[in-house]
N, C-alpha and C positions, 0 to 999 in steps of 0.2 A: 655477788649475784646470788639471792637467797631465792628460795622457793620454798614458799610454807605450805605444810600439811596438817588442818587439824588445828590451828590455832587463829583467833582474831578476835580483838579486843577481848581477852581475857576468859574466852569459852572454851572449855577444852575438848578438844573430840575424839576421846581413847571409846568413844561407843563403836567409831568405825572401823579397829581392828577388833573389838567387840564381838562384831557383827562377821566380819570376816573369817574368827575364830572359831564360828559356829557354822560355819558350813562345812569344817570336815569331822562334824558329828551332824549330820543330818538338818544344820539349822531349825533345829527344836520340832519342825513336822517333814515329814515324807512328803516331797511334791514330786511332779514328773515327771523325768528329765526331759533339757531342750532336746529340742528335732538336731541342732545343728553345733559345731563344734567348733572351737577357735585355733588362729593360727599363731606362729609367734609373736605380731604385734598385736595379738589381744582382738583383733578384727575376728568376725562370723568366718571360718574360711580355711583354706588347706596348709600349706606350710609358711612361704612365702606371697603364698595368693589368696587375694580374697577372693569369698563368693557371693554370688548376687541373694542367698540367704539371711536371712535377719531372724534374731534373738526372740520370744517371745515380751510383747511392752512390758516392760519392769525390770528386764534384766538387771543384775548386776554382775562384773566378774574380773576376777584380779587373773590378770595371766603374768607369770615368771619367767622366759625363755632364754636359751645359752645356745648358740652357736657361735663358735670364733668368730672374731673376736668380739663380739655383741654380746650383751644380756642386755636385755630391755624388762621393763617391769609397765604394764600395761593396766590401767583402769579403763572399764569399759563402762559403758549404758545405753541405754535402751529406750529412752523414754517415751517413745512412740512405735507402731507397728515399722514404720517405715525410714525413720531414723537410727542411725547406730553411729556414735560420739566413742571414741577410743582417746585419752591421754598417757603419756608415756615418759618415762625415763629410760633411757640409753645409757649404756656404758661401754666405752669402746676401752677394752683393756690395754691395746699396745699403742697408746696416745694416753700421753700427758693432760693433766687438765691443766695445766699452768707452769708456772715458773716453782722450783721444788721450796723457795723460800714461803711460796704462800699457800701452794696443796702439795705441798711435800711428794707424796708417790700416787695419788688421787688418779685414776682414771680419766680421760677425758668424759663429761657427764653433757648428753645433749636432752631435750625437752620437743614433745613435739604434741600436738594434734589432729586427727584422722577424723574424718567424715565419711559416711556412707550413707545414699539416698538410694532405696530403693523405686526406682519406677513404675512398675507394675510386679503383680508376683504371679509365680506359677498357674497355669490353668491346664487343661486336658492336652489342649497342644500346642500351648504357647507358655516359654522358658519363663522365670521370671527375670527380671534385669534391672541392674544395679548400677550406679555409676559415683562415683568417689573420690575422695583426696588421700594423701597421706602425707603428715608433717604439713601442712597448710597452711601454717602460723607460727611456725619458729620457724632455725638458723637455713630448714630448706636439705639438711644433711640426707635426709632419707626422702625428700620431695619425690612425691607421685601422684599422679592422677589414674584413674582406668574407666573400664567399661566390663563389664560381666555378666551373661548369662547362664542363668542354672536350672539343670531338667531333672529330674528323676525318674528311674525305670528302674524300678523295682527296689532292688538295695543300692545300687548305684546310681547314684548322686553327679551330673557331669556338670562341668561349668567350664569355660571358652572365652577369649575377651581378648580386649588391650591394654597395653599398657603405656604409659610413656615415662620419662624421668628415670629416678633410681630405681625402680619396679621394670622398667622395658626398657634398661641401657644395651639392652644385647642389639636393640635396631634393626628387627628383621624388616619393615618397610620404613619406603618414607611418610610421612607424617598424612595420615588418612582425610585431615581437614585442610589442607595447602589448596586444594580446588577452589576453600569458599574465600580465603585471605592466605596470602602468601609470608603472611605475619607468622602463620602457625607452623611454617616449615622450620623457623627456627628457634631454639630454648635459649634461655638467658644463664645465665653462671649458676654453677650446681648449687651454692650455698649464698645464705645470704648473712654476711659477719653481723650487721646489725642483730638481725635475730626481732622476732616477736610481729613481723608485719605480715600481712597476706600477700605472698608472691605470685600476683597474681600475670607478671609477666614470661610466668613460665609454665603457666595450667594449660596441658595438652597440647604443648606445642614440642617440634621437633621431633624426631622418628619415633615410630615405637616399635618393640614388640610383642608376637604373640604369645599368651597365657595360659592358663586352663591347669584342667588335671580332675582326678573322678575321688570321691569317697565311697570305699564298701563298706558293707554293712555286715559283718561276716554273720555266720550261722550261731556263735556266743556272740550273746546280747550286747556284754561289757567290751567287745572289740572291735575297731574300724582301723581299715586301711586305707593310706592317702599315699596318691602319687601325682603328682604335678609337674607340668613343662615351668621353671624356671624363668622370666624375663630379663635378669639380670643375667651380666657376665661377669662383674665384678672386676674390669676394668675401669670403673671410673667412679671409682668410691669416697664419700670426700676425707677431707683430712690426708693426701695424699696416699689412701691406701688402694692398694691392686692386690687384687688376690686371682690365684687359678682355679679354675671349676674345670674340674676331669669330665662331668659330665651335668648337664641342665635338668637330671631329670632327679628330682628327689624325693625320697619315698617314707613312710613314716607307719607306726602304728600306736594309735591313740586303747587306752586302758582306762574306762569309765568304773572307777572305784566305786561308788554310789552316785545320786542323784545330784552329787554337788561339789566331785570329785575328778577329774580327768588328768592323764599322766600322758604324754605321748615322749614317742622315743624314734629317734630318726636321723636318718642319712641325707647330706645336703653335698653340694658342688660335687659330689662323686668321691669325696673325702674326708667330709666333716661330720661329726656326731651333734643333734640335734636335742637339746630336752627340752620340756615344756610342760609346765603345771599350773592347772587352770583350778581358781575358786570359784564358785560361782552360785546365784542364788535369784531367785524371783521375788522385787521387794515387793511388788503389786500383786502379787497370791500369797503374802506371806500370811501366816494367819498365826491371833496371837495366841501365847499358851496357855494353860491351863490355870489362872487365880488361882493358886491353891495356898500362897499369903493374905490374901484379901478375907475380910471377916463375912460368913455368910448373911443375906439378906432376912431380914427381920419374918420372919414366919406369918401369915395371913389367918389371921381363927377362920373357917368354917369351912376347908381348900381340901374337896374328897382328895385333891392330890398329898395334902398335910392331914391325914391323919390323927398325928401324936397332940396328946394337948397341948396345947399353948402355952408359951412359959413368958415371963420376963410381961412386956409390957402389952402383949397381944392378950395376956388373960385376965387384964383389969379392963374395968368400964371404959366404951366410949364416952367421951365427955361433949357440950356444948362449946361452941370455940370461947366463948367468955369464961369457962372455965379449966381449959387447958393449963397444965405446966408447960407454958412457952418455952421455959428456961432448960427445963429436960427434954423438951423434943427436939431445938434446939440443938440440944449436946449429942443427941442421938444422930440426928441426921449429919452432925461435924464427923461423928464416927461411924455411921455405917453407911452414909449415901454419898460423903464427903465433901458436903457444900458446908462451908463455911457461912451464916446466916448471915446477912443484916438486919432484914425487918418481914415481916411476918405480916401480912392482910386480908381482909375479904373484901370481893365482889358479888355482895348476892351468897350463892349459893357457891361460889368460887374461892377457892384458900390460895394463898400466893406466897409462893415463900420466895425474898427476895434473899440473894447469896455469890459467892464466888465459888465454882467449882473447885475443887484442889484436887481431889484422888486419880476420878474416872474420866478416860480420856472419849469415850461415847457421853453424850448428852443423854440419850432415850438410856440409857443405863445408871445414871443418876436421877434421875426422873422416876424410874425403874423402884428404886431404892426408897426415893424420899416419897412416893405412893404408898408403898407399905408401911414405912414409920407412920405417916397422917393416915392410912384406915385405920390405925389398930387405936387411935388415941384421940379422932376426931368423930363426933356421932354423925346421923345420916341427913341432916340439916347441908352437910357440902356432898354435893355430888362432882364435884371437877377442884381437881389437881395442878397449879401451876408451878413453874419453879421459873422466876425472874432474874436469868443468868446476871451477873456484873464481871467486872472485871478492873480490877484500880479504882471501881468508885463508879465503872460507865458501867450506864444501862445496855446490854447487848441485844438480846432479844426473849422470847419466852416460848417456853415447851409447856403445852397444856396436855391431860391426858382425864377421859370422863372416867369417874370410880366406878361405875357399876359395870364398864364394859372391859376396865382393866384386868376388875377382879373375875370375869369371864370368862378371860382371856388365858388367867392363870390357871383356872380350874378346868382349862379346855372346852369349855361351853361356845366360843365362838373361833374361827383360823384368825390369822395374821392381816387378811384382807379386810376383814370388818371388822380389826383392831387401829388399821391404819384411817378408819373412815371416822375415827373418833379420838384421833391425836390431833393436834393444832399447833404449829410451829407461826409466831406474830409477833409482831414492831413492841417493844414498851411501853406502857405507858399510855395505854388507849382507853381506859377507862377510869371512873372516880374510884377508890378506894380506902375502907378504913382502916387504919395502922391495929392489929393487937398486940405485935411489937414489936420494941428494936431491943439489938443486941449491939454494944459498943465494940471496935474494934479490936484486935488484940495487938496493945501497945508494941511490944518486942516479939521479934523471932531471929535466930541466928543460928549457926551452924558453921561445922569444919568438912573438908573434904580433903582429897588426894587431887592432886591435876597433874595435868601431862601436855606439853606442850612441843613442836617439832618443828624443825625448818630443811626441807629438801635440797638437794641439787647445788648446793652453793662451794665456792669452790675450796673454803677450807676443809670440808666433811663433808662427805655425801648425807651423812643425818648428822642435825644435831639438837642435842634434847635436853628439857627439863622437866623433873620431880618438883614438885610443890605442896604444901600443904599451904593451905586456902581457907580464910577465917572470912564469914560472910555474916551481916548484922542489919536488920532494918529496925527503924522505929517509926510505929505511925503514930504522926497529930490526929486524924482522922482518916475515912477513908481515901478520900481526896488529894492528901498531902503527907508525904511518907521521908522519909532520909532513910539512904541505904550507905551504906560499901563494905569495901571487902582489901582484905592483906592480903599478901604472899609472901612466904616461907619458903625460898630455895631450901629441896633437900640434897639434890644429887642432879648433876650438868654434864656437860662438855664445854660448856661455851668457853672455855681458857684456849679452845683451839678457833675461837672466832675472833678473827684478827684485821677482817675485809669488810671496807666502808667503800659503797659503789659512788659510781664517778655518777654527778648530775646538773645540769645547769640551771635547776629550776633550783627554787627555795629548798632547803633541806627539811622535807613534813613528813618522809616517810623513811627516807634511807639513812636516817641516824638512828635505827631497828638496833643496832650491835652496842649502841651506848646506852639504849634504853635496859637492856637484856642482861649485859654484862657488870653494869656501874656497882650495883646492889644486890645482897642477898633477900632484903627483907623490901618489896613495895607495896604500893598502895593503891592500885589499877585505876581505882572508883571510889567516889565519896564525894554525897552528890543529896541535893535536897528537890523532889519532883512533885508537882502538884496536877492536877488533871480537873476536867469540869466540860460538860455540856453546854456547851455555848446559845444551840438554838437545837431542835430538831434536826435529827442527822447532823447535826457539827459538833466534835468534836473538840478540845481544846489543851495544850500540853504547855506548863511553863517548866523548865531546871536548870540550874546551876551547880558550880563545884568542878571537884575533877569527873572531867567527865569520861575520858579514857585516860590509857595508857601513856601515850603522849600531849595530850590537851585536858586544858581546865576554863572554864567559861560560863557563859550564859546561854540559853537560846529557846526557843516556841517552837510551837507545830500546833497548823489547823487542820482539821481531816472534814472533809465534807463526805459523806458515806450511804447516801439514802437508802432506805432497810428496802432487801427484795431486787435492789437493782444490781447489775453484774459491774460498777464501774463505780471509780471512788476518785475522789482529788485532793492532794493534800500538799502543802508546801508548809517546810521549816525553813529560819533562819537562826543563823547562830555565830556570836561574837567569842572566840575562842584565841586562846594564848600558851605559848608553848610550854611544856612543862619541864622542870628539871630532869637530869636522868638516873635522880636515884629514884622517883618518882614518890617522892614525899610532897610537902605543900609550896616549893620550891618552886621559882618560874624563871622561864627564860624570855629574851626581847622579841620573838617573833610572837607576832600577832597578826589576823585576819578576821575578815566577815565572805562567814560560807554558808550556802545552802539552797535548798531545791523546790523546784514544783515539780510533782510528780503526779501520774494520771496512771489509775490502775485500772485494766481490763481482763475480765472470767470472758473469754472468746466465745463457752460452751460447745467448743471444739476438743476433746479428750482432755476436756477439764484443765486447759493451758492458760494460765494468766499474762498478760501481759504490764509490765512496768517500765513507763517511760520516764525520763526524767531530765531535766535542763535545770542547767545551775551553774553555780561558782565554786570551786573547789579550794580544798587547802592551798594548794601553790598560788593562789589569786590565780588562774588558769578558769576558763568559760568552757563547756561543751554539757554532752548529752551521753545521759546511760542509760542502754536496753539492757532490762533482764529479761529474761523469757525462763518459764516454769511450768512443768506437769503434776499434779498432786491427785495421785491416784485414790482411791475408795476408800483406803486402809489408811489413811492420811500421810503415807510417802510421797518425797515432793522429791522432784528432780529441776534441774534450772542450770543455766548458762546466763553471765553479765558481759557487757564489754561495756567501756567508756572511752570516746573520744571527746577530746579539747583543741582549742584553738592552738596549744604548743606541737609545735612537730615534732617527729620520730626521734628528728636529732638531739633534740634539746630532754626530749622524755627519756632518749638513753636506751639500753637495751630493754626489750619489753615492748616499746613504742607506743604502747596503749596497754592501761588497767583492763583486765579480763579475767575470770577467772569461772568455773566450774562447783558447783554442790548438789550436794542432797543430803535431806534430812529425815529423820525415820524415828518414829516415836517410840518411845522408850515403852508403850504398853505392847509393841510386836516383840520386845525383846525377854522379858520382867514377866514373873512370878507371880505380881503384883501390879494393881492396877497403877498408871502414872499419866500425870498431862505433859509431863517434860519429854524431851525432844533430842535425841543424838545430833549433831551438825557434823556436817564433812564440808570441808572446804579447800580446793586447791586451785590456788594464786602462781601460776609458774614466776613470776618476779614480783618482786615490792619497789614501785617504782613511784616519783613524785608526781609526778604527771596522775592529772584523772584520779587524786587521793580523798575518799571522803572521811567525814566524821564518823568514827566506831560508835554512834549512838545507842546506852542501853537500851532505850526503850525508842519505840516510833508506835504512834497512832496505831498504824495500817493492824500491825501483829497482834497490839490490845484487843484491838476491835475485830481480830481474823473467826470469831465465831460467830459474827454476825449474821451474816450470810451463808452458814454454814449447813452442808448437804447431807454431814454425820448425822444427822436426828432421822433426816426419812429415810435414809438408807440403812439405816441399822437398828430400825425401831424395833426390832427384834428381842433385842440384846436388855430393852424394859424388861423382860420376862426370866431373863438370867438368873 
């Protein structure tokens, strides 16, 4: 029973302890702390209770917490005003997780899921009010439901509710909805041993009781006190545990260290000592730092704001474009604006430089750049600046910007408002154009890195992990048609203590993970020859073969139909795949299939939520449909939830019962020095299960083409001026 953190198909995500490690230094700026404070299970809320408060949208936050016999480790988010998402590990210290031959002395380790909807919030005289799950989707151990109201009056914070489940086992009434079905007067069995399904026949049913409890706000800024009526009695806890609670009333005081720092300390059942420490951080304000590795922007001759003379290429002649050194602007703009050229045009009075960005993860920021490279070396015959984004060879879209109002712009002669009336964000390819030139691809690029790879909750090791170094090589035929892959170098493991192959009755596609992991020091993830092409306007077109992940090697397509300017896309791959050896060299095994999807993506333009649906065939020869659902705030932090169900049942899918899993992703320019288009990923999978298993494909349409449509240029047209 593995749960991964951090790892899938080959990408490692040590950005997300990264990222974590920087909130208890201030994550790199001062923001200002949340309104509201979390409780042990990582929920907005008092000890054991939540409240009908919610996080500001972006939140993120790791909570710690120890009361006998519990530690739980909680990841939270935020990604809406009105939603709050909590995942969790448990450990119940005096339970075994197993039999001692296969987790030796291990804890028992539970996994669970929490929801919270807020329904309205606060107003002058009406509370705000919440209503929620807890454990919703696994074994059901800590199953709860409630309802919560929270006021404010002045520094005091009250909130009041019910509860039902393991959260209102004390049972002060009977069940408050028995009036409307007398279904609800009674609950179904505390846990559910399968694990991983929505027990939905036990949501708010049977007695519950009441909740509440107030937060002060004392007169030091850095301290609040919480005191809360208890709903538990801790009679009927699962795993056969019963505990005595001297008293229901437990009280606590929370020590806010800085803006990203919280310690609480407290007294629970009337006996127990409480701790709890919270990370936390807002990735949708996060703002990024200061470039101060990036090389400055090329100087503008005549800028009362530049002064000094002009050095370098600002202080030779503008030239006519027939006489430009293509070849040196070119190299210029690879190194100060970071677009990588292909080919170089006019329209008229229009220059276009067609390119792949690599550096700058703002578009109006490499636009920004490659403006000042073309004033200082293009005469006044062009007055308009293009830069003809690509990406593998596709046309993306294009950021145009007029010369005379840029340089305006910079010299303070006009605001931001009637710089914005003279930028142009447009489809490819909409006019004739003469080539002045092309620049050939660069055959090789390669590199080594460090990786770090983890797998959660499983019952030989609550972690276990590998070191790697990682040797990664591409060579392009053109830009169109590339071969990549990439090695790995174990340096340093535990896996010698991975010993456990899960029970399943479908095809084995996913959960022979431990033969894949352990067989070898040295494999070969990828290694794979990919070609890409324009099929017709707005369509898209992807062929590849090779290995193509970790465990599969094949063939397979993808169409993307993507019309420029509209919020919705469609794309389906198919792909004939076969199983791979597990040392993961060019070896193969007798399992083979045809898997793959239609998928229809929707921009809601509802807090910038995408929606991805998707019907298909899966590795196990298994039919059904996967939602993802995703938030991708301003700063280009994306938060998202999947689940997939198929035609196999729970039984045959095993524990898990359906593939589901949690991420978010956060660009490497909120975090870096230095400007970057690449991408932190978090990813947490509570099981790897056969059921609902898709292909790790490197690449997909959708993500090549995710600048297409992209809101980064108007929103940040600012950052041209940087």
């Amino acid at each position: 029973m593995i749960a991964r953190l951090g790892w899938r198909s080959g990408r490692m995500m040590w950005p997300a302890t990264l990222l974590l490690s920087q909130c208890i230094v201030g994550v790199l700026h001062a923001q200002s702390a949340p309104g509201y404070t979390r409780n042990d299970y990582g929920e907005v809320g008092l000890m054991q209770t939540p409240t009908a408060r919610m996080a500001d949208e972006g939140e993120l936050a790791f909570t710690a917490s120890r009361t006998y016999p519990y530690t739980d480790y909680n990841l939270s988010l935020q990604p809406l005003p009105w939603i709050e998402g909590t995942f969790r590990y448990s450990s119940v210290s005096n339970r075994l997780y197993g039999p001692t031959g296969l987790s030796g002395h291990q804890s028992y380790k539970d996994k669970s899921i929490d929801l919270k909807l807020r329904l309205w919030d606060e107003t002058r005289w009406r509370p705000a009010v919440a209503v929620g799950g807890r454990d919703i989707g696994g074994t059901g151990l800590f199953g709860s439901e409630y309802v919560v109201a929270s006021k404010r009056f002045g520094p005091v914070d009250v909130t009041a509710g019910l509860a039902w489940g393991n959260m209102g086992s004390r049972g002060d009434i009977k069940s408050p909805l028995g009036w409307a079905w007398s279904g609800f007067d009674n609950r179904a069995g505390n846990t559910n041993q399968q694990g991983g399904e929505f027990n939905t026949l036990r949501y708010f049913r049977g007695p519950a009781a009441f909740i509440g409890g107030i937060e002060y706000q004392t007169p030091l800024d850095k301290l609040r006190i919480k005191v809360e009526l208890d709903g538990n009695n801790y009679k009927h806890e699962g795993l056969g545990n019963v505990f005595r609670q001297r008293s229901p009333i437990n009280v606590a005081a929370l020590y806010r260290f800085n803006d990203n720092v919280d310690f609480s300390l407290g007294y629970e059942r009337g006996d127990k000592i409480m701790a709890t420490l919270t990370l936390h951080t807002n990735l949708a304000r996060h703002a990024e730092p200061r470039k101060t590795d990036d090389p400055p922007p090329e100087p503008v001759r005549g800028l009362a704001a530049t002064p000094d003379p002009p050095q370098g290429a600002a202080a030779l002649p503008r030239k006519a474009p027939d006489q430009v050194d293509w070849d040196e602007l070119s190299k210029a703009l690879g190194a100060n604006a970071g677009i990588d050229v292909s080919s170089i045009g006019r329209r008229g009075s229009e220059l276009v430089v067609h390119g792949e960005p690599r550096a700058y993860f703002y578009p109006s920021r490499a636009l920004g750049r490659a403006s000042r490279i073309l004033d200082n070396r293009v005469d006044q015959s062009i007055d308009w600046f293009t830069v003809a984004e690509e990406n593998y060879g596709l046309p993306l879209d294009e950021q145009s910007i007029h010369r005379p109002r840029f340089i305006d712009a910079l010299d303070h002669r006009i605001d931001m408002q009637e710089l914005r009336r003279s930028a142009e964000q447009n489809a490819p390819g909409q006019q004739e154009e003469q080539t002045l030139y092309t620049k050939p691809p660069k055959r090789f690029d390669g590199g080594v890195s460090l990786g770090y790879q983890q797998s959660l909750g499983g019952p030989n090791a609550f972690v276990l992990y590998q070191f790697s170094l990682n040797g990664a090589a591409t060579y392009r035929f053109n830009r169109n048609l590339w071969w990549d892959g990439v090695v790995s170098v174990n340096l340093l493991n535990n896996y010698d203590k991975f010993t456990y192959t899960a029970p399943s009755l479908l095809p084995r596609v996913r959960t022979d993970i431990r033969q894949y992991l352990t067989t070898s020091d040295v494999t070969m993830p990828n290694f794979q020859l990919t070609g890409t092409k324009v099929l017709a306007p707005d369509v898209f077109g992807m062929a590849y073969g090779g290995m193509l992940e970790s465990m599969y090697a094949g063939v397979g397509g993808e169409v993307l139909y993507r019309p420029y300017g509209e919020r919705w896309a469609f794309g389906v791959d198919m792909n004939w795949v076969r199983q791979r050896g597990f040392r993961q060299d060019f070896a193969l095994r007798g399992y083979k299939t045809v898997t793959g999807n239609a998928t229809l993506y929707y921009k809601t333009g509802f807090h910038d939520v995408t929606i991805a649906a998707s019907v298909g065939r899966y590795l196990a020869k298994d039919y059904g449909v996967t939602l993802d659902i995703s938030r991708e705030f301003d700063n280009g932090v994306r938060m998202g939830a999947y689940a997939t169900i198929t035609n196999k049942s729970g039984t045959q899918t095993g524990e898990g019962s359906f593939d589901k899993g949690v991420y978010f992703s956060i660009p490497f320019d909120l975090l870096l020095p230095h400007s970057s288009r690449a991408r932190a990923n978090f990813m947490w999978e509570p099981l790897l299960r056969d059921g609902g298993a898709r292909l790790y494909r490197r690449y997909t349409l959708y993500d090549m083409t995710s600048d297409r449509d992209s809101e980064l240029f108007e929103k940040n047209l600012e950052k041209a001026l940087d």
